[in-house]
Backbone as a printed PyTorch tensor [residue, N CA C, xyz], in Angstrom:
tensor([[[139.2470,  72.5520, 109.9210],
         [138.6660,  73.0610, 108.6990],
         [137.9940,  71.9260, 107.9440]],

        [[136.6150,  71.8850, 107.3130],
         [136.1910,  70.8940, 107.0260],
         [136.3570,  70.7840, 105.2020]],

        [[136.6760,  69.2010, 104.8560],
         [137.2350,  69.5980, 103.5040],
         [136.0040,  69.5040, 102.8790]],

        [[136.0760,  70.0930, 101.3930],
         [135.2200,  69.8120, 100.5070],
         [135.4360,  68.3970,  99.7320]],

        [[133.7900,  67.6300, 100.1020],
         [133.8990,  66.6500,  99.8710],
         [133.1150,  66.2250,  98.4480]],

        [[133.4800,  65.6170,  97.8640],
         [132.5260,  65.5740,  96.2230],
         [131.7320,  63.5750,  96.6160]],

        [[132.0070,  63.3160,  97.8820],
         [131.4180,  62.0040,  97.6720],
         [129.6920,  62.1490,  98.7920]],

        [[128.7280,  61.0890,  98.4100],
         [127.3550,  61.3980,  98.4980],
         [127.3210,  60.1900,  99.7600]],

        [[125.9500,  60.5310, 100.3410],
         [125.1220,  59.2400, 101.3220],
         [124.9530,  58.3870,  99.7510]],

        [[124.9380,  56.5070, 100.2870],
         [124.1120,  55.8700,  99.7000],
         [125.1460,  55.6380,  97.8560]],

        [[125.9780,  56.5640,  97.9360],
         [126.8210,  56.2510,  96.9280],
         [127.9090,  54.8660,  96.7640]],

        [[127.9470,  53.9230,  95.7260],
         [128.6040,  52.8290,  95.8850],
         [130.4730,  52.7800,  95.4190]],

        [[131.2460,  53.0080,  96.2560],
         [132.3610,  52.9210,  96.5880],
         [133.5550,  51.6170,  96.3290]],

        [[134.4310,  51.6030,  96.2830],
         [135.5510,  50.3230,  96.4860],
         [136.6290,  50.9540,  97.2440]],

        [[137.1470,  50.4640,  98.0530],
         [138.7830,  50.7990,  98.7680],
         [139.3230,  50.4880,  98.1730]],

        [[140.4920,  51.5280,  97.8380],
         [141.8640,  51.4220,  97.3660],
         [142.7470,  51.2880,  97.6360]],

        [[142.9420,  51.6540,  99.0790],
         [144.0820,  51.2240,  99.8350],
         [143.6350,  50.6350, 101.5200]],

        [[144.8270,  49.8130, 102.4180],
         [144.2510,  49.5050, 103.0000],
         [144.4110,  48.4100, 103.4480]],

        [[143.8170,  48.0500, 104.7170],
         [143.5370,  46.9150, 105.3170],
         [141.8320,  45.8850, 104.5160]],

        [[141.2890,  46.5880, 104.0310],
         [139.7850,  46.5220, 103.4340],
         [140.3580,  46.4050, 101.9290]],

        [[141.3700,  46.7890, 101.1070],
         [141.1930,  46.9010, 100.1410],
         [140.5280,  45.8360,  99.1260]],

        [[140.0750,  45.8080,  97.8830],
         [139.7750,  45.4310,  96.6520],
         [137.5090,  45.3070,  97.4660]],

        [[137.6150,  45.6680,  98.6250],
         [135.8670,  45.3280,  99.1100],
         [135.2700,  46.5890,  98.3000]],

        [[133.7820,  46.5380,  98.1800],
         [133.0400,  47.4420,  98.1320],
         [132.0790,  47.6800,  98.5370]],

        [[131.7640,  49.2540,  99.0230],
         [130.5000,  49.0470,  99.8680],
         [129.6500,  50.4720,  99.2870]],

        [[128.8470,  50.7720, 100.5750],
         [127.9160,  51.5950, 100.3190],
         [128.3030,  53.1920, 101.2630]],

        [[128.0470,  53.9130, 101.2200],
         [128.2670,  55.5680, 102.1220],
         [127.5580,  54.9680, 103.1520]],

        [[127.7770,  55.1620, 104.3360],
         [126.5730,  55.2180, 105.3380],
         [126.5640,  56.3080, 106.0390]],

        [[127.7300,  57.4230, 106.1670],
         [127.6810,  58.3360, 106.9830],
         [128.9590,  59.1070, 106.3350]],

        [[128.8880,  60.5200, 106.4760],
         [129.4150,  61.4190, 105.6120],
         [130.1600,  62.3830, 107.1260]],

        [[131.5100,  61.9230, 107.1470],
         [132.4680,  63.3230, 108.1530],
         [133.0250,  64.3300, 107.4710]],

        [[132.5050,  65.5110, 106.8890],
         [133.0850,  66.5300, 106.3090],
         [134.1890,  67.0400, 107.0430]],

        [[134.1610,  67.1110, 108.3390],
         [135.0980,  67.8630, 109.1080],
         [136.2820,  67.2720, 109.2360]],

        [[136.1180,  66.2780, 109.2050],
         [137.3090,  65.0920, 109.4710],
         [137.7940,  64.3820, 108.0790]],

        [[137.1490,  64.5540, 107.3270],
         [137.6710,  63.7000, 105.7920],
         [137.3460,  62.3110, 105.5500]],

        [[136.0860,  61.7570, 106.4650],
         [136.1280,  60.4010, 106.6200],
         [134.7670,  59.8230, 106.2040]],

        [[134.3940,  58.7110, 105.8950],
         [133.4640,  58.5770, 105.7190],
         [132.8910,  56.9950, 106.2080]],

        [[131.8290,  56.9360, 106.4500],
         [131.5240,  55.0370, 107.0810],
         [130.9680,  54.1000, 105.7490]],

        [[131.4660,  53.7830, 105.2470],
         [131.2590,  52.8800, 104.4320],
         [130.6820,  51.2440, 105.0910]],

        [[129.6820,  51.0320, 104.2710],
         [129.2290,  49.6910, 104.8090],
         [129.6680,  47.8170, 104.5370]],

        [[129.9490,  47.5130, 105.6570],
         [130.9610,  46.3640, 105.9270],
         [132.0540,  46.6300, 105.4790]],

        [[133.0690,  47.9110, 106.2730],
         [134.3450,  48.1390, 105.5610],
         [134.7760,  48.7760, 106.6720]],

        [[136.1350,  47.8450, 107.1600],
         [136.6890,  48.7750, 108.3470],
         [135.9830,  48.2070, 109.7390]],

        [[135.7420,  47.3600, 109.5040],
         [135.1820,  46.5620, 110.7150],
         [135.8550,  46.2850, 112.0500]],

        [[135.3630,  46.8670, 113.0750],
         [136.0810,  46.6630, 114.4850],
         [135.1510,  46.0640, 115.4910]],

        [[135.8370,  45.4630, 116.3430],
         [135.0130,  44.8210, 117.3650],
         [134.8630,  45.8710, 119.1000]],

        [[133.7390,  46.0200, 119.8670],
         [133.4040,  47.2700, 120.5520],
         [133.1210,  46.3650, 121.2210]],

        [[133.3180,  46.0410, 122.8050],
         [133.0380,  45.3060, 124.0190],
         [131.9190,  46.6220, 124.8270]],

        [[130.9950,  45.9870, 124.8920],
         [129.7190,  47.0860, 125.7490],
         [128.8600,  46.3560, 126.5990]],

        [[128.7420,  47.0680, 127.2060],
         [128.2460,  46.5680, 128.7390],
         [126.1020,  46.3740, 128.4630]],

        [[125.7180,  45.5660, 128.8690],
         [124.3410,  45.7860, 129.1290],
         [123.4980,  46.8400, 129.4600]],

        [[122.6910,  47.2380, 128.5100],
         [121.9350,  48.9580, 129.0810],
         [120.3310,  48.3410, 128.8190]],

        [[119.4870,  47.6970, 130.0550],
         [118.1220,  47.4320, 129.9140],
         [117.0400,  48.7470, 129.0470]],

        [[117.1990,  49.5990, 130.0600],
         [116.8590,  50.9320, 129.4940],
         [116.8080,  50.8830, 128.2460]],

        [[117.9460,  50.7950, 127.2530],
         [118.1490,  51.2680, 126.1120],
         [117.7500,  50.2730, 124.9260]],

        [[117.6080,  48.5000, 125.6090],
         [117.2520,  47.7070, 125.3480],
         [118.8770,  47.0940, 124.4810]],

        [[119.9200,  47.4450, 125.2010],
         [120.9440,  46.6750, 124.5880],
         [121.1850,  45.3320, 125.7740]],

        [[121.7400,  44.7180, 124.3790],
         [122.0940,  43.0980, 124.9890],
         [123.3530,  43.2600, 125.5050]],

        [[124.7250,  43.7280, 125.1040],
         [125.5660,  44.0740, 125.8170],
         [126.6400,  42.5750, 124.6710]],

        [[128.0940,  42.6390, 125.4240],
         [129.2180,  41.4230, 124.8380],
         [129.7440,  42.0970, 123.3950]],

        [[129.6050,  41.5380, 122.5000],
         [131.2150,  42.0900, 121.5000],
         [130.5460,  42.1660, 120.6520]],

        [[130.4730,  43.6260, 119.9640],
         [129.5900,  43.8970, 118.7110],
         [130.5820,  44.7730, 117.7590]],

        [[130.7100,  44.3140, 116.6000],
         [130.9000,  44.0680, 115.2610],
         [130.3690,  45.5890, 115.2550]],

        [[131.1300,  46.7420, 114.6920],
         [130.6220,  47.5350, 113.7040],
         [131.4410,  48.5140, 112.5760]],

        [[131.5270,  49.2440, 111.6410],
         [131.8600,  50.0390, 110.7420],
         [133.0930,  51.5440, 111.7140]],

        [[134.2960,  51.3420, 110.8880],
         [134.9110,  52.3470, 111.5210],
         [134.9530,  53.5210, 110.4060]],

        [[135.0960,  54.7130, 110.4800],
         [135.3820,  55.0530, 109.3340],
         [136.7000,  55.1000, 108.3380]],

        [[136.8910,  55.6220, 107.1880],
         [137.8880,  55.2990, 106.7720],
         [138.3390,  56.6540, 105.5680]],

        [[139.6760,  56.9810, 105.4520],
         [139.4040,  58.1500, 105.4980],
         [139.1070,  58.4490, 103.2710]],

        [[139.1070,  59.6510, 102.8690],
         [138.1610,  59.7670, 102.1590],
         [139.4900,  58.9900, 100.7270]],

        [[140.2970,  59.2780, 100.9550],
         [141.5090,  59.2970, 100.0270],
         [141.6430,  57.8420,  99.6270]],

        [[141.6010,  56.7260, 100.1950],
         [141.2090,  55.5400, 100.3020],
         [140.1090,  54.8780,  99.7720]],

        [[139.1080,  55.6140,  99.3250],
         [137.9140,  55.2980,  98.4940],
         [138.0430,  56.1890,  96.9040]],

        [[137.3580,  55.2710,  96.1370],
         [137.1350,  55.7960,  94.8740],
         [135.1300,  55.9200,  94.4450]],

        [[134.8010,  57.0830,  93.4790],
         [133.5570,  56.1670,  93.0430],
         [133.4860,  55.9400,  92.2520]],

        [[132.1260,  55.1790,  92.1070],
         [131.8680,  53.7240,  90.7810],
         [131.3360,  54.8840,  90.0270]],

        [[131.6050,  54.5510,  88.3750],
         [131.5470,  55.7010,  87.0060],
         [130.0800,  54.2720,  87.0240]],

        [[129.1350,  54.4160,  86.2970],
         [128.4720,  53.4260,  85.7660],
         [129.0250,  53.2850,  84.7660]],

        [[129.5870,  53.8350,  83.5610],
         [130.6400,  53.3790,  82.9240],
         [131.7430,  53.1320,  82.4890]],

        [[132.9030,  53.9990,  83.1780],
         [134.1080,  53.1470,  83.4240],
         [135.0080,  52.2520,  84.4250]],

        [[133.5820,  52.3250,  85.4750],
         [134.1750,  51.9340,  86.9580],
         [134.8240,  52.7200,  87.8940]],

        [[135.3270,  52.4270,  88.8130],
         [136.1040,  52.8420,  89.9240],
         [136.8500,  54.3640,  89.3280]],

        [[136.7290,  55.6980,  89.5440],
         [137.2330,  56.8290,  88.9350],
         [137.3810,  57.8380,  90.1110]],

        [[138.2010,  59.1960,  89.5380],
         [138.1090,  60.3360,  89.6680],
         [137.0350,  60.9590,  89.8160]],

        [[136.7510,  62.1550,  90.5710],
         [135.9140,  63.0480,  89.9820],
         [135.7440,  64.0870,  89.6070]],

        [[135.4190,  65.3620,  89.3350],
         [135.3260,  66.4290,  88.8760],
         [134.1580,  67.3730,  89.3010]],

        [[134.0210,  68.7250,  89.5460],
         [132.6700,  69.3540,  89.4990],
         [132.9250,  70.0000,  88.4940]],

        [[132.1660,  69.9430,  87.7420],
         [132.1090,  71.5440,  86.2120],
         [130.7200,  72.0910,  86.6290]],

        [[130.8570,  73.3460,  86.3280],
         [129.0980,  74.1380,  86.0480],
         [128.7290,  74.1040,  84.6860]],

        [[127.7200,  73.5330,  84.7560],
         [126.7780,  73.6240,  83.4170],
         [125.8710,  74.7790,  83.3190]],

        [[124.5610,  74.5470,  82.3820],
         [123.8210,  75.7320,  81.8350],
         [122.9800,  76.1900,  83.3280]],

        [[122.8050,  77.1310,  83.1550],
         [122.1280,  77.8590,  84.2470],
         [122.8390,  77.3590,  85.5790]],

        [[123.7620,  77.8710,  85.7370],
         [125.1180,  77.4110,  87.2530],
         [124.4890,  75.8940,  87.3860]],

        [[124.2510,  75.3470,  87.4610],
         [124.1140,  74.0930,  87.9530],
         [125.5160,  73.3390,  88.1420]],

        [[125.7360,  72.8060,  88.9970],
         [126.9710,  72.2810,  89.5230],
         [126.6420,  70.6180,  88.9320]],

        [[127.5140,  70.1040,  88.0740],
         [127.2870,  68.4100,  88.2900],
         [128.5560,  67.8520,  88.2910]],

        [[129.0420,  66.5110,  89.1970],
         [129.9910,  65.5640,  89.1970],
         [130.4650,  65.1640,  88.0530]],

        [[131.2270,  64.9090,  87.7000],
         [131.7840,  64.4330,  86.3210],
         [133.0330,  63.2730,  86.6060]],

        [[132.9100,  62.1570,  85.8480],
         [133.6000,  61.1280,  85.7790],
         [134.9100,  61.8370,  84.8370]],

        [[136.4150,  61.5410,  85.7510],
         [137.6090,  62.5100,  84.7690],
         [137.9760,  61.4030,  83.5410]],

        [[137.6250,  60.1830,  83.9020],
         [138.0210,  58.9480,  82.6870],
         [137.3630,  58.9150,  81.3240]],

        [[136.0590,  58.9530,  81.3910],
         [135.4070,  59.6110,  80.2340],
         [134.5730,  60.7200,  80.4900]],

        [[134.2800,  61.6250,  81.3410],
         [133.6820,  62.5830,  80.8910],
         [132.1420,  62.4720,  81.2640]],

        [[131.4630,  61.4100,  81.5900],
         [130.5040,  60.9230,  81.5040],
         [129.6120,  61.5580,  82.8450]],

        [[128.3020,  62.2540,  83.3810],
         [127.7950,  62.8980,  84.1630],
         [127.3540,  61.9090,  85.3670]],

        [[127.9720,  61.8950,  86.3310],
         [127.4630,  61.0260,  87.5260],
         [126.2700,  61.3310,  88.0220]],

        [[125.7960,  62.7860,  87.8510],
         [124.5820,  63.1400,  88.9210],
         [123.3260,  62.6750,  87.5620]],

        [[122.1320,  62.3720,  88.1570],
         [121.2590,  62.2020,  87.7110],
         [120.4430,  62.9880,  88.1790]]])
């Protein structure tokens, strides 16, 4: 069952718990189904891969992003920092994010 997720691509993040914790990064990839998300330079594992000419890979030990799951991340309020979030409907249904610390509208 895929959860409902209130976090965005390209949105700026910090880990909260963790092997990664106190880093912050960026969304790079969004797993609704799974609860997870790839955050950038966070969760870093090393992948041994073989040479593919074809594909134009070099092949030996490459560095990349694991995901990490959603509960473990917070997002950045622009003004109170690291928070909660909220959906409320506003005027004409419009759905917007809401910071629960002050109140303050995340979506632009």
């Amino acid at each position: 069952m895929a959860t409902r997720l209130r976090l965005r691509k390209d949105a700026p993040v910090p880990v909260t718990a963790g092997r990664d914790k106190g880093k912050t990064g960026r969304i790079l990839t969004v797993f609704p189904k799974k609860g997870h998300v790839l955050v950038e330079q966070v969760n870093m594992i090393k992948r041994h891969t073989r040479p593919d000419p074809s594909k134009q890979i070099r092949g030996g030990i490459v560095e990349k992003e694991s995901p990490i799951h959603i509960s473990n991340i917070a997002l950045i309020c622009t003004e109170c920092g690291p928070t909660r979030i909220q959906v409320r409907e506003k005027a004409a249904g419009k759905k917007v994010r809401i910071c629960v610390k002050c109140e303050a509208v995340i979506d632009k």
